[in-house]
VEXTI-703235 format. One line per 8 residues: number of its first residue (from 1); their letters; for each residue x, y, z of C-alpha. Coordinates in steps of 0.5 Angstrom, whole numbers. Each point is the difference from the previous one (the first is absolute). Example, Ala and Ser with C-alpha at 12.3 -4.5 7.8 and 13.67 -1.06 7.14 Angstrom:
! residues 2
1> AS> 25:-9:16 ~ 2:7:-2
END
This chain:
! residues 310
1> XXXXXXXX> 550:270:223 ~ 7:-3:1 ~ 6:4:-1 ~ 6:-5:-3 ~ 7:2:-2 ~ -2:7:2 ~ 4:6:1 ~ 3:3:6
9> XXXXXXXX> 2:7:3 ~ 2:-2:7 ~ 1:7:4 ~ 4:0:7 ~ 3:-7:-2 ~ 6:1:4 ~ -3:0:7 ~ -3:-6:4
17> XXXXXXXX> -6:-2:-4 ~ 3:2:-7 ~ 6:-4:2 ~ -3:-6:1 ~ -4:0:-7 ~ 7:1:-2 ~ 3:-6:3 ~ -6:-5:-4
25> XXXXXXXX> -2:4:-6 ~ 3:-6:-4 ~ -5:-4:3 ~ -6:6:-2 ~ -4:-2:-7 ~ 2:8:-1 ~ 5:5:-2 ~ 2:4:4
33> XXXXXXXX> 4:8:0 ~ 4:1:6 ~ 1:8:0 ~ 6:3:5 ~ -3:7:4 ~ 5:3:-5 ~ -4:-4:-6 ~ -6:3:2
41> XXXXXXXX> 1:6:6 ~ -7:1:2 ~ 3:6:5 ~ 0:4:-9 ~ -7:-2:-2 ~ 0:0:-7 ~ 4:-5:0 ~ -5:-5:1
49> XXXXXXXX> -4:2:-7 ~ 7:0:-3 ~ 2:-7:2 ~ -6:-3:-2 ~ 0:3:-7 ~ 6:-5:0 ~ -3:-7:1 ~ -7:-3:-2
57> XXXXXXXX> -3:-2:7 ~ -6:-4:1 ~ 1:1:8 ~ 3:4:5 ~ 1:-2:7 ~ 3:6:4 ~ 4:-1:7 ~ 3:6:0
65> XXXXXXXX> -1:3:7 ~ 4:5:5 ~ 0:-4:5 ~ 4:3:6 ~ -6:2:4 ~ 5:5:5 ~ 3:2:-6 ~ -6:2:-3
73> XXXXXXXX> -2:5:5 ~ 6:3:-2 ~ 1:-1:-6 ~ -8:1:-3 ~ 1:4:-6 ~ 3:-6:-3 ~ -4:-6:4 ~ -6:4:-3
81> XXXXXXXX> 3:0:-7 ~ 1:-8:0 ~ -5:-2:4 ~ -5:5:-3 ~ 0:5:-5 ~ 4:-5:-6 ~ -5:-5:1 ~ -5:5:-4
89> XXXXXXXX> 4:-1:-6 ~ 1:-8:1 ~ -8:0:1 ~ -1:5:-6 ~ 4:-3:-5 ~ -1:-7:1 ~ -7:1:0 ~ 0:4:-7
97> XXXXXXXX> 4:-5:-3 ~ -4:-6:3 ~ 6:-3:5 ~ -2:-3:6 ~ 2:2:6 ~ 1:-4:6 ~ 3:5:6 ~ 2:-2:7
105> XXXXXXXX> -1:4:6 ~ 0:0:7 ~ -4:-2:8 ~ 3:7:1 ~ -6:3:-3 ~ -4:-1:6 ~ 1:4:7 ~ -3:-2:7
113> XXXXXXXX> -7:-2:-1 ~ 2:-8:1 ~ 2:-6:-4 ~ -1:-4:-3 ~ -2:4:-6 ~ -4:-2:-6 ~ 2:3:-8 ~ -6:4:1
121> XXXXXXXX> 1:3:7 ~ 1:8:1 ~ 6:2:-1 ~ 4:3:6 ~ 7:1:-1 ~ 5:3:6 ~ 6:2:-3 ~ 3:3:-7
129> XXXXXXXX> 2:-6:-3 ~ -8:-3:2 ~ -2:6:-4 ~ 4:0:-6 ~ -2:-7:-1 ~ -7:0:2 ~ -1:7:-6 ~ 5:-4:-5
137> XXXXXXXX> -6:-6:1 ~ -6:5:-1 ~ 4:2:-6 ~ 1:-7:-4 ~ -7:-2:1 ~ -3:7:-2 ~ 4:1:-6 ~ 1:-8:-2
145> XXXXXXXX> -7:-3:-1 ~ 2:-7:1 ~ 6:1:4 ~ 1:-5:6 ~ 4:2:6 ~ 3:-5:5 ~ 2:2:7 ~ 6:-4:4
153> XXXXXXXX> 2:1:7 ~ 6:-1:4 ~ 4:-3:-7 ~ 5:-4:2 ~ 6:-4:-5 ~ 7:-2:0 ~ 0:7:-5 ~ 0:7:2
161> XXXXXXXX> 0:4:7 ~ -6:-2:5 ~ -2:-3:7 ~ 3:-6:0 ~ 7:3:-2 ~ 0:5:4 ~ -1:-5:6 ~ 6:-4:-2
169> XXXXXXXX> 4:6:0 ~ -2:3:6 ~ 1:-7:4 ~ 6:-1:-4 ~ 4:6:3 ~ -5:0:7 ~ -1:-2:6 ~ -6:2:1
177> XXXXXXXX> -5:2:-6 ~ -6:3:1 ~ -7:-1:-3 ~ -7:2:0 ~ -5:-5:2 ~ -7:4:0 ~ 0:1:-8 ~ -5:-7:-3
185> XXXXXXXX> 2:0:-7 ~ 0:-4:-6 ~ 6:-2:-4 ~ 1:-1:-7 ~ 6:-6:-2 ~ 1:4:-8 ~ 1:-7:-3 ~ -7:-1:1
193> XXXXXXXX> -1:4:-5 ~ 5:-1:-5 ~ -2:-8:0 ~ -8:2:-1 ~ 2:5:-5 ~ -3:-4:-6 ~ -6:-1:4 ~ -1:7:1
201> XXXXXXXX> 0:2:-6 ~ -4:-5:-3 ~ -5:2:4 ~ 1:8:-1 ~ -2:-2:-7 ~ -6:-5:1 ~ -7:3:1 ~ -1:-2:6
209> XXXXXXXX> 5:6:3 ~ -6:4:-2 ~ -4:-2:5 ~ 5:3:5 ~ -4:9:0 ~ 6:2:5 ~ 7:-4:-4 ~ 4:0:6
217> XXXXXXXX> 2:-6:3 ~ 4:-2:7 ~ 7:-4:-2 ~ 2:-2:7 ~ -1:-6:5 ~ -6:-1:5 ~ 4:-2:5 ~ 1:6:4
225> XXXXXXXX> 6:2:4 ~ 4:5:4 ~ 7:3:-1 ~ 3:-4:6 ~ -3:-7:-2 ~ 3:1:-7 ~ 7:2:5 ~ 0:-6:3
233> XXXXXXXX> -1:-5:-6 ~ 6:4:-3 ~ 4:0:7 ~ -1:-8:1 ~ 2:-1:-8 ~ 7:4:2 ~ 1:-4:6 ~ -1:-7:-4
241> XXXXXXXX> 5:3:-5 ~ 5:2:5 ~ -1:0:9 ~ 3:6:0 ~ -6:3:-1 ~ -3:-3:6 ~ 5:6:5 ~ -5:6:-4
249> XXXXXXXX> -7:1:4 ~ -6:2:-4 ~ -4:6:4 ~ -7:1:-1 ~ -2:7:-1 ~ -6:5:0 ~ -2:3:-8 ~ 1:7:5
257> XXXXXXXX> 6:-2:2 ~ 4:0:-7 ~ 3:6:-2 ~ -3:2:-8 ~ -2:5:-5 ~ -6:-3:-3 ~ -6:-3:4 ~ -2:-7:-1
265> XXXXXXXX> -6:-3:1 ~ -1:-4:7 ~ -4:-6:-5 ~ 0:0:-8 ~ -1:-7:-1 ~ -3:-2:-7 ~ -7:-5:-1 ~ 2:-4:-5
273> XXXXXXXX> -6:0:-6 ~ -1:-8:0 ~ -4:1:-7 ~ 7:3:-3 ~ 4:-6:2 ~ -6:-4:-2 ~ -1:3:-7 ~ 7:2:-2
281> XXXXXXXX> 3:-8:3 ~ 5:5:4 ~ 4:-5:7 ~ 3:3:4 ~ 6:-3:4 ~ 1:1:8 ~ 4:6:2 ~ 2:-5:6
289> XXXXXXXX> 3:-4:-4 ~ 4:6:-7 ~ 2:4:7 ~ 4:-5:2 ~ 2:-3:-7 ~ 2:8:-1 ~ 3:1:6 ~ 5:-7:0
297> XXXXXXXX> 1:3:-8 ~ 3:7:2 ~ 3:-2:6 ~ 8:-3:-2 ~ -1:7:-5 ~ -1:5:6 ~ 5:-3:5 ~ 6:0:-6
305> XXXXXX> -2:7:-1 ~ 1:2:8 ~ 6:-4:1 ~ -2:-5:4 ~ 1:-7:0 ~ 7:1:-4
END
């Protein structure tokens, strides 16, 4: 069935993809409820029951993650705690009191057995954030018997820390900046998924979901990559911004040779389910083309915020 005018719990809508949601929810035929993490603190786990006694949802999109991979080898209590132990609650709440649930996860739940992975692949994860998010997963779809989980890879915005960003700075304030070749990835731009929402959610409500036994589907583009192809994309929208950027030398470099806590898989690139995209009329947009929109986006923003250029 069609789900129309609905109402919508959005948890972790300050991130990347919560962010972009946000930025259209004006153009989305849903109501949507936006929570703070100080709203809703999933690091207190009954405060999920709590906020949920307080509003009539029809669905609950969860995007809240701790997603520092480096900190979460540190700091694992509390990765394990929002990437993994409140998601029990969420899925028992939301299933007892017959709300849907849409959850996104992460290419991290695989290891180094060799991409790309379909939905149903052994999952395999190598560091602690991998290992949250792959048993929060588990939980979800055990707890909550018509659950949908959505794995991103790489997500990448105007909004929020990630790769591109750190990239800019580090060629903003370098001469020569370092980045891993040896790593096939799958990127995410999160405004694909905030301009598909309505799409998504009407096919988690149409009967053809059903046919779906596993519920996970793989959110990502199938034009795969590498860290540096990525660096050099953002390199040379730098230099057409500004020729400065032409004196600062991008150096390919081995996975081994990058100092980190975490281990990283040599290759999490995500098969894309054709029926999904099919089904659920989902179009996703080229990473090439939202990398360089993104980049030239944030660009004036990051160079003010240095000093540069007056």
């Amino acid at each position: 069935m069609e789900k129309f005018n609905s109402k919508v719990l959005v948890i972790g809508a300050y991130g990347q993809v919560g962010s972009e949601i946000r930025s259209i929810q004006d153009k989305l035929n849903f109501s949507f409820d936006f929570p703070t993490s100080k709203e809703l603190n999933l690091l207190k786990l009954d405060s999920f029951e709590d906020y949920l006694d307080h509003g009539k949802y029809d669905l609950v999109i969860n995007l809240a993650a701790y997603t520092d991979v480096e900190l979460s080898e540190k700091n694992r209590e509390k990765a394990n705690i929002i990437n993994n132990l409140s998601l029990d609650i969420i899925a028992k709440e939301t299933y007892r009191k017959n709300i849907g649930l849409i959850h996104a996860s992460t290419d991290y739940v695989f290891g180094d057995s060799g991409g790309p992975y379909n939905s149903n692949d052994k999952k395999s994860p190598i560091n602690f954030y991998g290992l949250t998010k792959s048993l929060g997963e588990d939980l979800i779809l055990q707890e909550h018997k018509r659950s949908m989980v959505i794995r991103f890879s790489s997500v990448f915005s105007e909004y929020g820390n990630n790769f591109v960003k750190k990239i800019i700075n580090r060629i903003i304030n370098n001469s020569e900046v370092e980045v891993v070749t040896d790593q096939k990835i799958s990127l995410t731009y999160a405004g694909d998924f905030a301009k598909n929402l309505e799409n998504i959610i009407k096919f988690y409500y149409d009967e053809a979901f059903d046919s779906f036994q596993d519920r996970i589907f793989h959110f990502s583009s199938d034009d795969y990559t590498d860290w540096y192809t990525v660096a050099k994309i953002i390199h040379q929208e730098m230099i057409n911004f500004d020729k400065e950027f032409t004196n600062v030398n991008l150096i390919p470099i081995s996975s081994n040779e990058w100092h980190s806590m975490a281990k990283r898989s040599s290759d999490s690139r995500l098969m894309i389910d054709k029926e999904f995209m099919n089904l659920g009329n989902i179009i996703l947009s080229n990473w090439k083309d939202r990398m360089k929109y993104v980049v030239n986006k944030v660009i004036p923003s990051m160079i003010r915020d240095h000093g540069k250029n007056g």
